[in-house]
N, C-alpha and C positions, 0 to 999 in steps of 0.2 A: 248899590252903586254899579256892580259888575251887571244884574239881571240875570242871576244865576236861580234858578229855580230848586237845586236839589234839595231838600228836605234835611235838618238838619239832627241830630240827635245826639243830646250828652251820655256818657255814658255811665251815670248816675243814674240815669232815666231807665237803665235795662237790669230787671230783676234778675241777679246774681251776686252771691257773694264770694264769687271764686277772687284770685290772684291771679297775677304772674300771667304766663302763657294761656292757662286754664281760663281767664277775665276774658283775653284775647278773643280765643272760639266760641266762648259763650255772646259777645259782640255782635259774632258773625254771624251766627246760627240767628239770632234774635234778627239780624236785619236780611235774614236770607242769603247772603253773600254767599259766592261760591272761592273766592280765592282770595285772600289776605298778602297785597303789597307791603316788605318792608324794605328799609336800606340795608346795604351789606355789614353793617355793625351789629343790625336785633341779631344776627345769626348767633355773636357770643351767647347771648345768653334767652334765647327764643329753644322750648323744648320742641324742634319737630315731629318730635311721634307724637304729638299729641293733634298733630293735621293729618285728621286722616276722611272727615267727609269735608274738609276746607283745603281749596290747594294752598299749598305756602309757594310766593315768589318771590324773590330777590332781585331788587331792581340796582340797577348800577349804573348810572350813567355814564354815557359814551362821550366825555368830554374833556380835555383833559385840564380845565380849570372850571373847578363847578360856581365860580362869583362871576365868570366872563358873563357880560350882558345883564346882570343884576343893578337896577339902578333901585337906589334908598335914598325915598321920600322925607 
């Protein structure tokens, strides 16, 4: 519907049986990824030393109501 062409991948599909954070990096490694987006909440409980060839970023948007402009179909 959109014509989005990215590739999509569950992540039952990538051989690993880690958890937690550890699930995370292995995700990323497997799809090559160089930096992992989260929201300011994973930081609770996101282990950062364990990004160490992944950067970790923390996204926050700059808005100060995150539903403004949200229409539900």
């Amino acid at each position: 519907m959109l014509d989005i062409d990215t590739p999509m991948l569950l992540s039952s599909d990538v051989p690993t049986t880690a958890t937690g954070t550890q699930r995370l990096i292995d995700i990323c490694r497997h799809c090559n990824a160089t930096e992992y987006l989260c929201g300011e909440g994973a930081l609770a409980y996101i282990d950062k030393s364990l990004f160490t060839d992944v950067k970790l970023t923390m996204f926050k948007p700059d808005v100060e109501d995150n539903y403004t402009g949200i229409q539900h179909i």
